[in-house]
C-alpha positions in Angstrom: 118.5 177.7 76.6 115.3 179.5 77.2 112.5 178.6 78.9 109.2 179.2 80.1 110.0 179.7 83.7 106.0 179.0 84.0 106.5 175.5 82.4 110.4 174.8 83.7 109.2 172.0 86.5 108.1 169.7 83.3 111.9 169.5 82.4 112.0 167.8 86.2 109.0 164.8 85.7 111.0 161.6 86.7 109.8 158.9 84.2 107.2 157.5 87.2 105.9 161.3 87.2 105.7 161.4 83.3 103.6 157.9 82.8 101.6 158.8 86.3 100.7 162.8 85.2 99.9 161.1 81.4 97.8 157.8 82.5 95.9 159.0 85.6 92.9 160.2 85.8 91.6 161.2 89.7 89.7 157.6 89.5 92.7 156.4 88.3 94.6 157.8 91.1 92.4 157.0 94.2 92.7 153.1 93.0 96.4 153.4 93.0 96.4 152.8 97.0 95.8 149.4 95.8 98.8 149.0 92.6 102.5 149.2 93.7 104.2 152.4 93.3 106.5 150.3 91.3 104.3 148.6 88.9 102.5 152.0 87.9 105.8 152.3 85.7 106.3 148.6 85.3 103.6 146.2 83.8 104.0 143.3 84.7 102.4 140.0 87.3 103.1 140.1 90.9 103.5 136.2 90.6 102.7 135.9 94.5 105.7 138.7 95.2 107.6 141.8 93.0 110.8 140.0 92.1 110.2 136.0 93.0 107.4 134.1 94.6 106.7 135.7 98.1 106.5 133.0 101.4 105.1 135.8 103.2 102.2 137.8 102.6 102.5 140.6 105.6 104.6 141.4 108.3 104.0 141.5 112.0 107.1 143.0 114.4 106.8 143.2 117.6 109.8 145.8 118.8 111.3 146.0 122.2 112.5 149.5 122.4 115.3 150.2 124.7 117.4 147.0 124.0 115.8 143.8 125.9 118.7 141.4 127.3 119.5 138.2 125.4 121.5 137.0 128.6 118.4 136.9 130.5 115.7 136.1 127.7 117.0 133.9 125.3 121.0 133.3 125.2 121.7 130.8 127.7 125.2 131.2 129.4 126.2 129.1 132.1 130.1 129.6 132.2 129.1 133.3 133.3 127.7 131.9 136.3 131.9 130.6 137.2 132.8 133.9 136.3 130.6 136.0 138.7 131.9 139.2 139.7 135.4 139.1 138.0 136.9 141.6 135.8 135.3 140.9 131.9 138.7 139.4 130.7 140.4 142.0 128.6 140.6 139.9 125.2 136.7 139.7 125.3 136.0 143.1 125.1 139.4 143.8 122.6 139.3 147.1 123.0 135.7 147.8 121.8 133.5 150.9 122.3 131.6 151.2 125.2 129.4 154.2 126.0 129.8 156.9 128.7 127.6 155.3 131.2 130.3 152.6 132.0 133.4 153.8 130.8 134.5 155.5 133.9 133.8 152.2 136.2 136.8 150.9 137.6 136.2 147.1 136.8 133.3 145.3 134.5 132.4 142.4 136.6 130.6 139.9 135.1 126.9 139.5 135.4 125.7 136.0 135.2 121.8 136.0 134.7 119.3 135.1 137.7 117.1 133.4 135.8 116.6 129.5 134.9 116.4 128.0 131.0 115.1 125.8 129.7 115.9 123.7 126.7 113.0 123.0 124.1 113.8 120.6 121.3 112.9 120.5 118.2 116.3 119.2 116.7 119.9 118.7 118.0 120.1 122.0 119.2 117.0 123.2 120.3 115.6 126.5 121.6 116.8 128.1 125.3 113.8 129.9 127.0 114.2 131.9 129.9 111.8 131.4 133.1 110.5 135.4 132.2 109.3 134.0 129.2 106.9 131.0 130.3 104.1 131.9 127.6 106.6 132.0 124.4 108.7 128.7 126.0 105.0 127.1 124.7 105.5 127.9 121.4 109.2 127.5 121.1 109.0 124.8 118.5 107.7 127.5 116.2 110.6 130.1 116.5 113.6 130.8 114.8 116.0 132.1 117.0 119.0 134.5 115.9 121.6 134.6 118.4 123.9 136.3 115.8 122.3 140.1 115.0 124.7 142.9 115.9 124.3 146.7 114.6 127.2 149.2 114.6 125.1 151.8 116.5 125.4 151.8 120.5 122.9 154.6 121.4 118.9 154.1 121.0 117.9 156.6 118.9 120.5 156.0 116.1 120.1 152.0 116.8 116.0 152.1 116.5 116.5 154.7 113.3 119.3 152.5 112.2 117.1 149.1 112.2 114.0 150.6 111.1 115.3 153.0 108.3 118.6 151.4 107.5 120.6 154.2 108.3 121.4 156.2 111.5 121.0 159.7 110.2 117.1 160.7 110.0 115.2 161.1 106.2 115.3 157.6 105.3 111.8 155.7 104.4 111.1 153.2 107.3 110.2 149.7 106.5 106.8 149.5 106.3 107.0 152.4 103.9 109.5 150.2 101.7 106.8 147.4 101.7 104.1 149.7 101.1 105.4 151.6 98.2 106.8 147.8 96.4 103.9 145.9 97.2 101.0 147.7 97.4 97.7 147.0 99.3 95.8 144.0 99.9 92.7 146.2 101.1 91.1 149.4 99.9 89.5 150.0 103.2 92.7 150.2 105.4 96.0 151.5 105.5 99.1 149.4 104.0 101.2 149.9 107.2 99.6 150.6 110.2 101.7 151.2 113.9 100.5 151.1 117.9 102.3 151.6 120.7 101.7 149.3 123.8 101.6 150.7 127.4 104.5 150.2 129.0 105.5 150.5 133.4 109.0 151.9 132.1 108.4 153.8 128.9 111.1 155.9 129.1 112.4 156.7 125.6 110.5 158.5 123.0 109.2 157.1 119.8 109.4 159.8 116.7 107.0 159.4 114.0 109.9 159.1 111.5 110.4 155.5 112.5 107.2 155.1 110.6 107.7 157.4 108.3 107.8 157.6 104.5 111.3 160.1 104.4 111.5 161.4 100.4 109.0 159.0 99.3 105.2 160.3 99.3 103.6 160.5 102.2 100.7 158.0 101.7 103.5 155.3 102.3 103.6 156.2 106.3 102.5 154.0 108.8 99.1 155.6 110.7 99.3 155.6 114.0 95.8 153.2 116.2 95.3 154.9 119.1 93.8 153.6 121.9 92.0 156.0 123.5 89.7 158.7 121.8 89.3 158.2 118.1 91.5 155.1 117.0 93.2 157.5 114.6 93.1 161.2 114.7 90.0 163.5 113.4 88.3 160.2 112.4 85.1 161.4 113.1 83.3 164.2 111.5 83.0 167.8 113.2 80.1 168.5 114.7 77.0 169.8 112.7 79.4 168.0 109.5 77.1 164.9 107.8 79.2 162.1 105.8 77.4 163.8 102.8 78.7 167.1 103.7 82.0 165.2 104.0 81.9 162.9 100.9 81.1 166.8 99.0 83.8 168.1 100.7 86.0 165.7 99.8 85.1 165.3 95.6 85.8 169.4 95.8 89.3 169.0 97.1 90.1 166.6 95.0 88.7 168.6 91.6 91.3 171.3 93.1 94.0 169.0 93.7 93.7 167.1 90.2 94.1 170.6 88.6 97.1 171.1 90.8 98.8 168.2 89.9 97.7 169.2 86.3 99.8 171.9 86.2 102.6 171.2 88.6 103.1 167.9 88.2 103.8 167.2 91.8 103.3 163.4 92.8 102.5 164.7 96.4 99.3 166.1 95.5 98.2 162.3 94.0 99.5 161.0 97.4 97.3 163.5 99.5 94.9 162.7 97.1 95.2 159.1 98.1 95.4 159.3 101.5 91.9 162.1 101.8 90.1 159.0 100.7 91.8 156.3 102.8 90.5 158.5 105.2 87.1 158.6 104.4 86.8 154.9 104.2 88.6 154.7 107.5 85.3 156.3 109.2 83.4 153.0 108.5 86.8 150.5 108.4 88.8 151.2 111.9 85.3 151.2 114.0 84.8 148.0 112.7 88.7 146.9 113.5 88.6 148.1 116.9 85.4 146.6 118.5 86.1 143.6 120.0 82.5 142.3 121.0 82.4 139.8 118.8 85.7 138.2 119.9 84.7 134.7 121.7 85.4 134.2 125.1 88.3 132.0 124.0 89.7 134.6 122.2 90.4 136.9 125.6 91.4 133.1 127.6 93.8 133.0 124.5 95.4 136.7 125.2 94.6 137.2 128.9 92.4 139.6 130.5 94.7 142.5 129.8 93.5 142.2 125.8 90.4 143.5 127.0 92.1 147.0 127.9 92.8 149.4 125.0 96.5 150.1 124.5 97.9 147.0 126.4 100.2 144.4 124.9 98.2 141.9 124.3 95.5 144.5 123.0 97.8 145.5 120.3 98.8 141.2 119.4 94.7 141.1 119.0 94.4 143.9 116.8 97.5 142.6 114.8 95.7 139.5 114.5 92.5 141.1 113.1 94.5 143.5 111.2 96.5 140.4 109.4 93.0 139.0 109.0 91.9 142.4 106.9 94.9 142.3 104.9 97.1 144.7 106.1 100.4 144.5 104.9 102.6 145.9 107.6 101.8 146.1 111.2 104.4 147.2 114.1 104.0 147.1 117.6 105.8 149.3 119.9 107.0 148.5 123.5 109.4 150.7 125.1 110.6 150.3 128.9 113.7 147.6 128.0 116.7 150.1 128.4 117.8 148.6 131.9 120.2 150.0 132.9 120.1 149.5 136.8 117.5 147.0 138.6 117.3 145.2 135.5 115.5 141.7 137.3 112.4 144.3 138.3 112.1 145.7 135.3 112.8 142.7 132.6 110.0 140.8 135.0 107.6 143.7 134.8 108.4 144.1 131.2 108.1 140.2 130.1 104.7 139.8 132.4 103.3 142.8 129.8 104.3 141.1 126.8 104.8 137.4 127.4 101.4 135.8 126.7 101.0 138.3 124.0 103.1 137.0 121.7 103.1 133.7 122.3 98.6 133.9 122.2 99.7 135.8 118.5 101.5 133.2 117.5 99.3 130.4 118.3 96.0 132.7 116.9 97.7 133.2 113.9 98.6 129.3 113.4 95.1 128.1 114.2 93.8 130.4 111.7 96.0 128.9 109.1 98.1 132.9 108.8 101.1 132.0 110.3 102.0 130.4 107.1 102.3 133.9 105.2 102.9 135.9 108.2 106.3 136.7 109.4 106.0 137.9 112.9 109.5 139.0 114.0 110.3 140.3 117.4 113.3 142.4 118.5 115.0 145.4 119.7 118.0 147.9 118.6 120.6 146.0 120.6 121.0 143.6 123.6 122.7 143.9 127.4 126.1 143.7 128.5 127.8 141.1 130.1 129.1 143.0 132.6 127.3 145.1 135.1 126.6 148.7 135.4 126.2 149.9 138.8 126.4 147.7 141.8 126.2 143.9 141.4 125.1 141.4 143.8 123.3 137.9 142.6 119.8 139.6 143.0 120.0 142.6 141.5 122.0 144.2 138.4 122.0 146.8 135.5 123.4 146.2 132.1 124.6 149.0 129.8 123.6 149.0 125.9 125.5 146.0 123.9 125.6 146.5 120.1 127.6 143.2 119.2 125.6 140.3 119.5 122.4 140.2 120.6 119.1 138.2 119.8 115.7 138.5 117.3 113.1 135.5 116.8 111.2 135.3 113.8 108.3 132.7 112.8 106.0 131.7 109.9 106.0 133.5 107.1 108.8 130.9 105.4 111.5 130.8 108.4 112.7 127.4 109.4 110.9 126.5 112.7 112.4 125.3 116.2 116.0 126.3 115.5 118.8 128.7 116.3 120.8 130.4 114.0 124.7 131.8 115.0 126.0 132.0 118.4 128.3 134.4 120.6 131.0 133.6 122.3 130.9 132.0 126.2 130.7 135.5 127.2 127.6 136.5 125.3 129.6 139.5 124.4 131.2 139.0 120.9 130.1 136.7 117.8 131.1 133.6 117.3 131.4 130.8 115.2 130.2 126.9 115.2 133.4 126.3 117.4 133.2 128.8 119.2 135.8 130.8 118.2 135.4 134.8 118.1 134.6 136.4 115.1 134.5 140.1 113.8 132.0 140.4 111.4 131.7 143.5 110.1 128.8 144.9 107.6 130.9 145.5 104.1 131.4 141.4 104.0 128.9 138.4 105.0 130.2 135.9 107.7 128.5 133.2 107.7 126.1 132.9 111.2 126.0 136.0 111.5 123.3 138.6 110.7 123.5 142.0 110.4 120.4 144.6 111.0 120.6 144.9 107.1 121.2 141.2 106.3 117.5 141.0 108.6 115.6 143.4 106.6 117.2 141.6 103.3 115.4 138.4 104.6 112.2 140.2 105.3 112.3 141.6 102.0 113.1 138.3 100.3 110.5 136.1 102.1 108.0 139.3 100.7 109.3 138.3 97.5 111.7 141.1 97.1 115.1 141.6 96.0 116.7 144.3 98.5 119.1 145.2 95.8 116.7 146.0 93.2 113.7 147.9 95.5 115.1 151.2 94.8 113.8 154.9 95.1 115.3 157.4 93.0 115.4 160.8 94.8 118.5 163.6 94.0 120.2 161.4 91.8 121.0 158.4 93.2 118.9 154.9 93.6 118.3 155.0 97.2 117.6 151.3 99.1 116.6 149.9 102.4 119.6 148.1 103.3 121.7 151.2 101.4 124.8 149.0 100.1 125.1 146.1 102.3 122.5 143.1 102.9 122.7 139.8 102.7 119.4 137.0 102.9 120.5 134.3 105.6 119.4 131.6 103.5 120.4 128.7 106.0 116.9 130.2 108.2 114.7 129.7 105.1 111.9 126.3 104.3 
């Protein structure tokens, strides 16, 4: 067939493309920040979610990059303490992978944790707190703790790209971006999905802006980056010698230019710069606003600790999450990196927990006080857990653990999880999964086992309690319906009010 080789990218409009490039206009267009991508092509009511009514209304997750230890955090293991120093028994491990870093040692003695726990009861099981953690212990009756998440990756950057994106291999939209482009934005004024990163004493792995990142969907979907020092996000401010009427002509310009563009080419990416130019000029008068603090009470800062009053701290970050929840953002993620301990793992899980400890438990309470916690799921995790065993020299004071894919633990609250309980186990170990009787299981992600909950049956919860059905929150993009949780997912139902 012949064609117009001028006119050949019209026989390419996806459907969304054809109903977009025929219904909107460049006012049309700047309001879509506000409608789901998905409902541009698809009337219809929200009814409180896209697919069901939502519980939750935005996201909070607090991520502990590196891989924080369950052992000494959360998954209380006293028969370890018997087992000090002894060979891991060769029918725990079964054979599994293990990475470089330990697979030449001789033996894998067993590391008992240093640390006390506490139980705090809210049922006939209760909640084990470690003594790092006295701030969260406070506000352990609000928790749902998941003793049962396991991942198939064992190094960090697959594992973090893995649980964010919901696949190992780079490209994929991050989860924010899946929220964002299904649910839209609650305000005009500020970005959907919005990302910091918290100082850290031991930040030694990198964070790539892919982990926020929109992959093939359009670019307004990424998370924006609040800095903490300078301007809160980059070029906020205008030039020097350039007004805000200078800016605001400016900006009507471009976008005459880029509506013609998309006139012609049909590109959706131009509607999405489009989109995002003024995001950005709202931004100017929105984020100043966000960031100043002044008018925080006293209580506020006895509520956070000190440290909230220093940009780019932990606890800075749980404020701003706070007033960002407030403003209706509908994704926020908070970065903390410094948990891969390898070797002197009591120093740095202490100095780690001290930034991070009050934190999210003053978050939690802020939020509940303020009647939020109720549609806000605040989950907080990493992209694995600890070994048993210890890497390096062992004595009772002092000990590494190497990565530890298998079972490892998350906490969730609000937002429509079941408060004050725990959900799956591992084994006496704390090395492999296991089930009410304590009897090893292999779960695997291709099939469900019940107690268990893989990194895609946790973003299939998230999704649900946001009122969306994982399976059906597709993008299209070279042929085939891509998804979040890619073929797998299941919603642990058993955590849900």
């Amino acid at each position: 067939m012949n064609t117009n080789p001028f006119r050949e990218h019209e026989l390419y409009l996806t459907r969304r493309q054809l109903f977009g490039k025929a219904a909107l206009g460049l006012g049309t267009a700047a309001m879509a920040q506000l409608t789901p991508s998905w409902a541009l092509a698809n009337a219809g009511s929200l009814n409180g979610g896209m697919h069901h009514p939502a519980k939750a209304k935005r996201v909070i997750y607090l991520f502990m990059s590196g891989g924080p230890s369950h052992l000494d955090l959360w998954d209380y293991k006293p028969k370890l303490v018997e087992e000090f120093g002894k060979d891991l028994p060769d029918h725990v491990r079964d054979g599994q992978r293990i990475t470089g870093m330990t697979s030449r040692q001789k033996t894998l003695p067993v590391a008992p944790s240093k640390y006390e726990f506490t139980k705090h009861d809210n049922n006939d099981k209760g909640v084990w707190v470690s003594s790092l953690l006295p701030h969260t212990a406070k506000v352990a009756k609000d928790l749902c703790v998941v003793h049962s998440t396991f991942t198939e990756a064992i190094n960090h950057d697959p594992a973090v790209t893995y649980i964010q994106t919901g696949s190992q291999v780079p490209g994929r939209p991050s989860l924010g971006s899946w929220l964002s482009y299904g649910l839209g934005s609650m305000n005009e004024d500020l970005p959907n999905y919005v990302v910091m990163h918290a100082k850290s004493k031991h930040a030694e792995q990198s964070l790539f802006s892919r982990l926020w990142g929109t992959g093939f969907m359009p670019s307004d979907h990424q998370g924006i980056l609040l800095r903490s020092q300078g301007d809160p996000v980059l070029y906020l401010t205008n030039p020097k010698g350039t007004s805000a009427r200078d800016r605001r002509a400016q900006l009507d310009t471009l976008s005459a230019l880029n509506g013609e563009h998309h006139k012609t080419f049909g590109d959706p990416e131009v509607l999405a710069r489009l989109r995002q130019h003024e995001m950005a000029y709202r931004m100017q008068t929105s984020v100043p606003e966000l960031m100043d603090l002044t008018k925080e009470p006293e209580s506020t800062f006895e509520l956070y600790g000190k440290e909230a009053r220093e940009g780019g701290t932990f606890a800075a970050c749980c404020l701003n999450a706070r007033r960002l929840a407030e403003r209706g953002v509908r994704n926020i993620q908070i970065f903390h990196r410094g948990w891969d301990a390898h070797g002197g793992l009591p120093r740095e899980h202490e100095n780690q927990c001290k930034d991070v400890d009050q934190g999210c438990a003053a978050l939690i309470k802020d939020l509940k006080q303020r009647g939020l916690l109720k549609d806000t799921l605040v989950i907080w995790g990493g992209e694995f857990g600890r070994t048993t065993y210890c890497q390096g020299k062992l004595t009772k004071e002092n000990y590494g653990r190497d990565h530890h894919p298998r079972a490892f633990t998350t906490w969730m609250a609000g937002g429509g999880v079941k408060p004050g309980i725990t959900y799956g186990q591992s084994d006496d170990y704390g090395y492999n999964l296991a089930d009410k009787d304590g009897n090893t299981i292999k779960p695997n992600k291709d099939k469900w086992t019940p107690g268990t909950m893989h990194i895609h049956d946790l973003n299939a919860t998230i999704l649900h309690l946001l009122g969306i059905d994982h399976t059906r929150l597709t993008y299209r993009y070279q042929g085939r319906d891509f998804r979040l949780t890619d073929v797998h997912g299941h919603v642990i139902k058993d955590i849900l009010t």
